[in-house]
RODO-2510 file (C-alpha; in nm, 4 decimals, decimal comma):
residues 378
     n   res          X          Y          Z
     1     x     1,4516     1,1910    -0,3368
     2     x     1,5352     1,4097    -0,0224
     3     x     1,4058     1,2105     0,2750
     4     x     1,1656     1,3123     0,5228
     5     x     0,9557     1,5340     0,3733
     6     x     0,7825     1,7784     0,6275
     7     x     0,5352     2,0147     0,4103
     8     x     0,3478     2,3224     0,5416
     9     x     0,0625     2,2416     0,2725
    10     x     0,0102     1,8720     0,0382
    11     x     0,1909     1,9034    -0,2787
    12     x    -0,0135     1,9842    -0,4461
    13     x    -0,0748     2,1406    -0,7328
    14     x    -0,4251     2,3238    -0,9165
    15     x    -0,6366     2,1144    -1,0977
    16     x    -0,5012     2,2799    -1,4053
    17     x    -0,1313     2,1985    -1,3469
    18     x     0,0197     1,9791    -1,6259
    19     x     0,3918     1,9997    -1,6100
    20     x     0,5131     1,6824    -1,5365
    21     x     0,7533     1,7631    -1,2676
    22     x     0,7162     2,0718    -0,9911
    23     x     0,9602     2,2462    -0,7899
    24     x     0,8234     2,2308    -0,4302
    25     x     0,9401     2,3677    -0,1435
    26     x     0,9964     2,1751     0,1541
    27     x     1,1591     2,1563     0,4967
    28     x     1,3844     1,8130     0,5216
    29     x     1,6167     1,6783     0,7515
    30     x     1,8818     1,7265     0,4675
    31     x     2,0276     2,0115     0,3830
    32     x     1,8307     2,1145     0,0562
    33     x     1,5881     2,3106     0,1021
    34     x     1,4190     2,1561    -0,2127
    35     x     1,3503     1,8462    -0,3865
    36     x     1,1773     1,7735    -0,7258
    37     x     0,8464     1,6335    -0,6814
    38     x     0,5735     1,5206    -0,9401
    39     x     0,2560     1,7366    -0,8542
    40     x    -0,1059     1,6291    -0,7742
    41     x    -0,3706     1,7699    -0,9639
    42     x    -0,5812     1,7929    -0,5984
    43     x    -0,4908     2,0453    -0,3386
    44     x    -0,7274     1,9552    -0,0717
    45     x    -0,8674     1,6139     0,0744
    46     x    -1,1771     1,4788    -0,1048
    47     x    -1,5185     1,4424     0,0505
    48     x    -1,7215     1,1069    -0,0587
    49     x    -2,0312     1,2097    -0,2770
    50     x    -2,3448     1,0298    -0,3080
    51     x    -2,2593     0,8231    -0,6473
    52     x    -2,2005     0,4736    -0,4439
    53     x    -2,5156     0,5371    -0,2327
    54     x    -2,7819     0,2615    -0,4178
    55     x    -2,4895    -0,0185    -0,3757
    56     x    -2,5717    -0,2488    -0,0809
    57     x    -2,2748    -0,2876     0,1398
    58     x    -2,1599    -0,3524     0,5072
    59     x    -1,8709    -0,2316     0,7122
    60     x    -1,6923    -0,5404     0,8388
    61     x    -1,4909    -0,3345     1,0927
    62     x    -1,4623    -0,1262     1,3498
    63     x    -1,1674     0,0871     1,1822
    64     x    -1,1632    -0,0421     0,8722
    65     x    -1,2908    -0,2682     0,5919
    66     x    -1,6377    -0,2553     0,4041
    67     x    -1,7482    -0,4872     0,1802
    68     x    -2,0274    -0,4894    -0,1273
    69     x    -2,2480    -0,7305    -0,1540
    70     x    -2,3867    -0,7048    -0,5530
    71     x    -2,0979    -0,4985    -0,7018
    72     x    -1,9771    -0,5999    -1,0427
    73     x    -1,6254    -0,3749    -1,1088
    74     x    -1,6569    -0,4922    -1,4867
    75     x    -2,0411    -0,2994    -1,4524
    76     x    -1,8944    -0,0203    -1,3080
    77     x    -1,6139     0,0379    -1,5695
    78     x    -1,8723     0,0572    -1,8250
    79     x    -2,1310     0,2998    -1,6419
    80     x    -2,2067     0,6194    -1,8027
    81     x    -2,1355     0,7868    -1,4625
    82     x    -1,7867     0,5624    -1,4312
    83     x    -1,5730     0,9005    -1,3400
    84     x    -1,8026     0,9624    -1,0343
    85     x    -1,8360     0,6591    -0,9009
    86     x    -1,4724     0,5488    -0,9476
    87     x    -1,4163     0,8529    -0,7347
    88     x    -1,6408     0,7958    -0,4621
    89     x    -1,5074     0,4360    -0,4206
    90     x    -1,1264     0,5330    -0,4277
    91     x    -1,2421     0,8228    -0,1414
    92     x    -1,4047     0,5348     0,0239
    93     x    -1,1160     0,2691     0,0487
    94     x    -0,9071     0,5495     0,1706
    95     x    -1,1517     0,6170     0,4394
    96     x    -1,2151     0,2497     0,5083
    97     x    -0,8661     0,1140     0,3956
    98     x    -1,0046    -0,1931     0,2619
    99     x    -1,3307    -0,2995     0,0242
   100     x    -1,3644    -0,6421    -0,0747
   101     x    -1,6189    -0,7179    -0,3995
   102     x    -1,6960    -1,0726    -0,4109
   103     x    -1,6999    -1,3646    -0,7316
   104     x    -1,5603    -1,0773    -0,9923
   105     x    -1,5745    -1,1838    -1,3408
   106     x    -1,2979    -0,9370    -1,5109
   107     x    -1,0012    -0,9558    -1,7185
   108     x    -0,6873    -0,8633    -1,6243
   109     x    -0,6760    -0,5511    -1,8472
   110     x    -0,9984    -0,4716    -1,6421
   111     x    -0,8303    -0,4943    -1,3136
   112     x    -0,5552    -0,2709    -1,4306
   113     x    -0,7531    -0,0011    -1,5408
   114     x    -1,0026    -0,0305    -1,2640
   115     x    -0,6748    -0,0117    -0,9996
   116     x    -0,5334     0,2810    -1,2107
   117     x    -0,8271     0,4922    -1,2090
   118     x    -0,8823     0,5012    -0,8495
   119     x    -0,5481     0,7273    -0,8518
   120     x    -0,5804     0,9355    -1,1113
   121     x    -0,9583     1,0072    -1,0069
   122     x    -0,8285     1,0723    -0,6659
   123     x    -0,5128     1,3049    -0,8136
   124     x    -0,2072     1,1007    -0,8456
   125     x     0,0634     1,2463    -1,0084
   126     x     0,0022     1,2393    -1,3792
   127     x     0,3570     1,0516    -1,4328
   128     x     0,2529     0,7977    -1,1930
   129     x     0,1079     0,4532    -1,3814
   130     x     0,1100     0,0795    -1,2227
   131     x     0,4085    -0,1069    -1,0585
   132     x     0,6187    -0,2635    -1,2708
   133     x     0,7380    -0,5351    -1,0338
   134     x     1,1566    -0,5841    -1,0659
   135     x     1,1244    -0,9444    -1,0168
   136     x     0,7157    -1,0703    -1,0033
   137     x     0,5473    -1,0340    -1,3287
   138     x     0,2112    -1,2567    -1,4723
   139     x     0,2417    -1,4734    -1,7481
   140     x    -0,1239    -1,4628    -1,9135
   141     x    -0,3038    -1,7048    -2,1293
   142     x    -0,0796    -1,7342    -2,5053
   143     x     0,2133    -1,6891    -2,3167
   144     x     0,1966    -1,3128    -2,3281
   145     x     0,4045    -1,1692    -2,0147
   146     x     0,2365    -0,8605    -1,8456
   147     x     0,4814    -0,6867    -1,6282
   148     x     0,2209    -0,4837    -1,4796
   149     x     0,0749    -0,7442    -1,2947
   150     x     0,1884    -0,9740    -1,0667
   151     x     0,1240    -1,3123    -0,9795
   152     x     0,0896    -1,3949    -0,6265
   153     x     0,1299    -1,7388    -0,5780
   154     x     0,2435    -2,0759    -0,2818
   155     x     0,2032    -2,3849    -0,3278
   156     x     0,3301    -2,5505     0,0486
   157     x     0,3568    -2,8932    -0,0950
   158     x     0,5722    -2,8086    -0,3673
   159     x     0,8090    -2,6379    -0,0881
   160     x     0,8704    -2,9170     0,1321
   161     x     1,1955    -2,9914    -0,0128
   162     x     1,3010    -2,6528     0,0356
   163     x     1,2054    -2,6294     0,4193
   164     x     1,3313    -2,9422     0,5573
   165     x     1,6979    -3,0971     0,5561
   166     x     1,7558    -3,4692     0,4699
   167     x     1,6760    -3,5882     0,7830
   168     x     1,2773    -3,4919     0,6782
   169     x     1,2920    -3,2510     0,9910
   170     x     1,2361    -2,8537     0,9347
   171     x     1,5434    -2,6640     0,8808
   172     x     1,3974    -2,3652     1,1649
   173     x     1,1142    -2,3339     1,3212
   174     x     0,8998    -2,0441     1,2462
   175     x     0,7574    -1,8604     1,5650
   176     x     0,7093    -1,5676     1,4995
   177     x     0,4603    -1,4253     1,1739
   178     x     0,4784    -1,0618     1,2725
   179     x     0,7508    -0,9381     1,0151
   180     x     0,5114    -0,9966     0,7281
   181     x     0,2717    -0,6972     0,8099
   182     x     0,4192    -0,4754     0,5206
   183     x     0,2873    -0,1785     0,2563
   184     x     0,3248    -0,2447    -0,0976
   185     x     0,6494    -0,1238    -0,2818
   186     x     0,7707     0,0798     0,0429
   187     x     1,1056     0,0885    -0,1352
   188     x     1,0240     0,2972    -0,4017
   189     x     1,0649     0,6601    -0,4113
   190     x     0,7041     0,7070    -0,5309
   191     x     0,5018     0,4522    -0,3068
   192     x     0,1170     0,3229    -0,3625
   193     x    -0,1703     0,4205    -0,3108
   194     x    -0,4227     0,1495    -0,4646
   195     x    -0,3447    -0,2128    -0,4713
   196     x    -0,6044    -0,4680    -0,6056
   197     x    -0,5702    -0,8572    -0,5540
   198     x    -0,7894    -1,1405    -0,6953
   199     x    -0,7901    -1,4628    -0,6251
   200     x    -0,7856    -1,7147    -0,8697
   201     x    -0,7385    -2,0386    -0,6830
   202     x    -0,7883    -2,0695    -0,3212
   203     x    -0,6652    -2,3492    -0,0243
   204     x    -0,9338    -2,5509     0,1128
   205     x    -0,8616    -2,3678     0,4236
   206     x    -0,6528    -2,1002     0,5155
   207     x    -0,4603    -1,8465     0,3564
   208     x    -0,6451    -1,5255     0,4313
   209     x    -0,5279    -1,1253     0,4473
   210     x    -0,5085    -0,9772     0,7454
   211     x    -0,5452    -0,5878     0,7441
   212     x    -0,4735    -0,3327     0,9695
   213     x    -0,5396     0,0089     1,0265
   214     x    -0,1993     0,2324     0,9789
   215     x    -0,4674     0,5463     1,1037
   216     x    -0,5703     0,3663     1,4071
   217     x    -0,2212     0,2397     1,4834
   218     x    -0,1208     0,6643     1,4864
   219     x    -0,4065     0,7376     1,7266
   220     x    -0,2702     0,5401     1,9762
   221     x     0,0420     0,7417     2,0491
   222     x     0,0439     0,9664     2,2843
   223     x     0,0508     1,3769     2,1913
   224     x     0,4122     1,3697     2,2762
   225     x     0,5439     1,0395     2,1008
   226     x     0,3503     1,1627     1,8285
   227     x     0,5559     1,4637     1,7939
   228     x     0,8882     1,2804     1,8497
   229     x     0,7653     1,0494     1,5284
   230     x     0,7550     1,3813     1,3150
   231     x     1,0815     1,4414     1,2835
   232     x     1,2224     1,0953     1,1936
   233     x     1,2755     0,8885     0,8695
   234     x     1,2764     0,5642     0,7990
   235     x     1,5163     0,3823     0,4806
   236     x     1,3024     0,1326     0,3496
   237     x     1,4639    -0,1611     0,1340
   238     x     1,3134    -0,5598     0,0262
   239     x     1,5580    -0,8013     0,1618
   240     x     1,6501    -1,0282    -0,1208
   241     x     1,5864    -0,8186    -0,4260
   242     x     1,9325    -0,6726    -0,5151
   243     x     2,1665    -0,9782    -0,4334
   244     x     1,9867    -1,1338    -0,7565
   245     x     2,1592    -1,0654    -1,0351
   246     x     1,9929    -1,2169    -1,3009
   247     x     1,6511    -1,0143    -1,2659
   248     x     1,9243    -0,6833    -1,1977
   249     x     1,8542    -0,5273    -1,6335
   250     x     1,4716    -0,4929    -1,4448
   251     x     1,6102    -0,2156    -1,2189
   252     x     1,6615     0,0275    -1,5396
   253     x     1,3047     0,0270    -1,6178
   254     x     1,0811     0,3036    -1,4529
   255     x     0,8478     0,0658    -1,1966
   256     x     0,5499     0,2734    -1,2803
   257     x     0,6853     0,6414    -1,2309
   258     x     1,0431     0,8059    -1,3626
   259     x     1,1395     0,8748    -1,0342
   260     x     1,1107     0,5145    -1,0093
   261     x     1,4523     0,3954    -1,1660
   262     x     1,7547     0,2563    -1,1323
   263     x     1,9344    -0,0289    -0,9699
   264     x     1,9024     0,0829    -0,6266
   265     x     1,5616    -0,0583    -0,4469
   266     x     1,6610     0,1506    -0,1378
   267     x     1,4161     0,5027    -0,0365
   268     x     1,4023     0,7100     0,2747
   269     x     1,0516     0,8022     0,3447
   270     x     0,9013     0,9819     0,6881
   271     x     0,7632     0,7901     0,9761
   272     x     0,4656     0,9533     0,9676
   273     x     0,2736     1,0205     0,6429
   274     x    -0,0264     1,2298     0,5510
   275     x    -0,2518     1,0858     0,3247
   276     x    -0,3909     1,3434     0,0223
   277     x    -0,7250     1,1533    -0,0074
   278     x    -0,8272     1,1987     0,3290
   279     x    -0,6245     1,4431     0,5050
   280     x    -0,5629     1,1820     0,7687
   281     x    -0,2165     1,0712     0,9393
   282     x    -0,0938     0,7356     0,9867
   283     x     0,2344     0,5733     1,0793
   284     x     0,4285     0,4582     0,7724
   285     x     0,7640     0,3135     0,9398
   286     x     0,6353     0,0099     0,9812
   287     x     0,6820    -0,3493     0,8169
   288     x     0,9485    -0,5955     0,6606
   289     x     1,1105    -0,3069     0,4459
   290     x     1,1515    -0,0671     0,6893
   291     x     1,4721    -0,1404     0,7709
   292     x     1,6006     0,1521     0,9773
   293     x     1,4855     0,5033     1,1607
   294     x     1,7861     0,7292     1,0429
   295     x     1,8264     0,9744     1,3465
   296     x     1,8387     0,6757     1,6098
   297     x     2,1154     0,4422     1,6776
   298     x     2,0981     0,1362     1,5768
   299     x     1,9520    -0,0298     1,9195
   300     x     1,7096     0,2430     1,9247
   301     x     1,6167     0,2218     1,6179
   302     x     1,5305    -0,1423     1,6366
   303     x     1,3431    -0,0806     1,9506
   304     x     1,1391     0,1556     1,7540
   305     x     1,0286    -0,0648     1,4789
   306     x     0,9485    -0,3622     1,6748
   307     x     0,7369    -0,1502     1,9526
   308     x     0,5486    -0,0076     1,6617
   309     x     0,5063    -0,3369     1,5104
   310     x     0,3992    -0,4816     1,8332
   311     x     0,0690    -0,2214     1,8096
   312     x    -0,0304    -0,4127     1,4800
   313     x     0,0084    -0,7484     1,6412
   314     x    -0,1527    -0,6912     1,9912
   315     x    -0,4619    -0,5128     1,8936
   316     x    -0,6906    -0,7384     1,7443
   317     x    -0,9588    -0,4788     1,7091
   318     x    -0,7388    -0,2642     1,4693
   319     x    -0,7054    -0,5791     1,2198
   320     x    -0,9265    -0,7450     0,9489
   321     x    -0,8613    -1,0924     0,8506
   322     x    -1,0519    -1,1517     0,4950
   323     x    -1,0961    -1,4652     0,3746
   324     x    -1,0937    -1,4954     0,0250
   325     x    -1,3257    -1,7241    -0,2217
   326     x    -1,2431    -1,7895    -0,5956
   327     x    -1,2315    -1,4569    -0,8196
   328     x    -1,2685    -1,2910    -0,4658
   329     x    -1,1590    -0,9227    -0,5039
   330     x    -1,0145    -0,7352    -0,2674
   331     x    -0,9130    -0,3164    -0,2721
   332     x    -0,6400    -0,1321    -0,0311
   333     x    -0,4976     0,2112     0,0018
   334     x    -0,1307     0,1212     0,1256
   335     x    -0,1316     0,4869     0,2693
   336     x    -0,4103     0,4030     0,5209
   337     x    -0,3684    -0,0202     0,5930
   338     x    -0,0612    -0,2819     0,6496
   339     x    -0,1321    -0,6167     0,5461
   340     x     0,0223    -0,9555     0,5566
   341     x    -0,0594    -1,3295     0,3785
   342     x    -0,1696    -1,6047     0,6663
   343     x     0,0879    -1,8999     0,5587
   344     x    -0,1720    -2,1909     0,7385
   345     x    -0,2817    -2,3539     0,4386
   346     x    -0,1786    -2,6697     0,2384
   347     x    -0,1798    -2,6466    -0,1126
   348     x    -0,1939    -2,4010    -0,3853
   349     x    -0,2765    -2,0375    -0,3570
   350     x    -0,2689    -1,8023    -0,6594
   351     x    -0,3596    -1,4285    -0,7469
   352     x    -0,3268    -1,1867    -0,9538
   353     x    -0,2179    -0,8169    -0,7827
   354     x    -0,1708    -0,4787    -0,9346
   355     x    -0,0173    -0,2064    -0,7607
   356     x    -0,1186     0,1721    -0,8109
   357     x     0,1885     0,4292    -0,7930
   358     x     0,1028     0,7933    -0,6055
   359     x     0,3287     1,0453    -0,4402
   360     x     0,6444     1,0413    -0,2620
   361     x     0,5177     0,9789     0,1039
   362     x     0,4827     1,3370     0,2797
   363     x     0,3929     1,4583     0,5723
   364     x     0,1532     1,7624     0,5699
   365     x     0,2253     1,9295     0,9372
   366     x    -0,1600     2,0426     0,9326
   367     x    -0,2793     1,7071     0,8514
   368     x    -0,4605     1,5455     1,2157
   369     x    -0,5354     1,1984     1,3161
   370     x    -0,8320     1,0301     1,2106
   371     x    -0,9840     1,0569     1,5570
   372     x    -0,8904     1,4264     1,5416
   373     x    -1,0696     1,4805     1,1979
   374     x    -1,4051     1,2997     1,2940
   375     x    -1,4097     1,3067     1,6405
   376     x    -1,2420     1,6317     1,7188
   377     x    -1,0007     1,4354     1,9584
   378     x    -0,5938     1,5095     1,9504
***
């Protein structure tokens, strides 16, 4: 994929495109002029409609997060009007970046179809599926392994051996828990847009999501140092995945999209993105697998990353920290929210995630800020 894709429109496609591919032309920092991009079947943002409106719900924070209190996901997958409210809810979470649905009694097949929906209602590419994780997959009940789902799970007990040396003491002392804010799958060419998480077993205490707002974080740059982020890219890349090479036959299956492929988890994506749903910007260079801004030196680009990071961690009121009961379900767009995993718990923690697959990240140069769109404020 050509990095750094600057678009004069979305691309997007008409509702009644169905190739599965579509030349679109773009201006890049590379030298082609083009790259081949699976189309959406929406051209313009979406507009919430009034399908979700007798659902009870309250919204937990100031920039993001909402949360419904009498929701059922399993009732709504088998509603007559499923299409429309499906919609309204994916429109929703990208507004919000984060709805959480309490004590959810549904299979896994439910959650994937339920997570998969919200795209393709909200016009992901047609070739775009779930995540198929190259290392994390869910072993269900019978044994059955279901690579579109994957099992998020710590136990701190069972690690002890692991973090200390044979003297009993800890090997390093952690300090620091800002590199975990992250999006999902960041080093794929096609990224997510929907990821949904239940919880199956909770600590006692502990072990909540924090969210934060990847819209708000945008709107806090200056006019100018929002103009200097347009024309950068950022190579985004999981430590640890590709020095394994037992899990390396994985890399030859497409993760949830054919552009998707190969043994290389390494993609260069813009530091600013424009999300399709909403219209809105945000600041997508940001998290453990952004590794480096291409067009700064290395210093520089370091500087970058951490200053942005810093804007997550020292604004409280741009973050929501969810704490999660059992069967607890919780819905992000990782176009509009970062989040990260709070390790101060003892015991087990374990979850089931699946991950949505969209677009290639883009940046639409009429897209505004959030602040801009509702507030008419640049």
């Amino acid at each position: 994929m050509a990095p750094g894709l600057l678009l004069d429109e979305s691309p997007n496609t008409t509702a009644e495109a169905t190739q599965s591919q579509e030349l679109v032309s773009v201006k890049t920092k590379a030298s082609a002029p083009q790259v081949w991009i699976p189309p959406l079947s929406i051209s313009r943002r979406l507009y919430v409609g009034n399908a979700m409106d007798g659902y009870k719900y309250a919204d937990i924070g100031r920039y993001l997060g909402r949360e419904y209190a009498d929701v059922q996901i399993r009732d709504l997958l088998n509603d007559p009007d499923v299409d429309a409210k499906l919609r309204d809810l994916a429109i929703i979470i990208s507004e919000r970046g984060v709805c959480v649905f309490r004590n959810q009694d549904i299979t896994p097949q439910e959650q994937k179809e339920f997570t998969n929906r919200l795209g393709q209602l909200t016009g992901k590419p047609s070739t775009s599926g779930i995540h198929v994780h190259p290392i994390n997959h869910t072993q269900l009940e019978g044994g059955k392994v279901d690579a579109e789902m994957s099992t998020i799970a710590r136990n701190p007990k069972k690690m002890l051996s692991k973090q200390t040396g044979v003297d009993g003491k800890a090997r390093t002392k952690k300090q620091s828990a800002a590199d975990g804010w992250h999006h999902d799958i960041g080093f794929e060419n096609n990224t997510s847009d929907y990821t949904s998480l239940i919880m199956r077993v909770v600590p006692e205490y502990g072990g909540d999501t924090v969210f934060a707002s990847a819209y708000e974080v945008y709107d806090r740059l200056s006019a100018p140092y929002q103009k200097f982020l347009e024309g950068l890219t950022c190579t985004f890349r999981p430590v640890g995945f590709e020095e394994d090479p037992e899990v390396a036959h994985l890399y030859a299956v497409p993760r949830g999209s054919p552009v998707n492929i190969g043994p290389s988890l390494t993609a260069i994506h813009p530091m600013l993105r424009s999300n399709p749903v909403t219209g809105w910007r945000s600041v997508f260079g940001v998290g453990h697998h952004a590794q480096r801004v291409n067009e700064l030196t290395e210093a520089e680009s370091q500087k970058l990353l951490k200053w942005l990071s810093d804007l997550i961690t020292e604004n409280h009121d741009l973050q929501l920290r969810m704490k999660w009961g059992v069967n607890d379900l919780a819905v992000w767009d990782n176009r509009a929210v970062y989040h990260t995993a709070t390790y101060d718990y003892d015991g087990p923690r374990s979850g089931h995630r699946v991950v949505s697959v969209a677009e290639a990240p883009y940046l639409n140069m009429h897209s505004v800020g959030r602040d801009e769109a509702l507030n008419g404020k640049a």
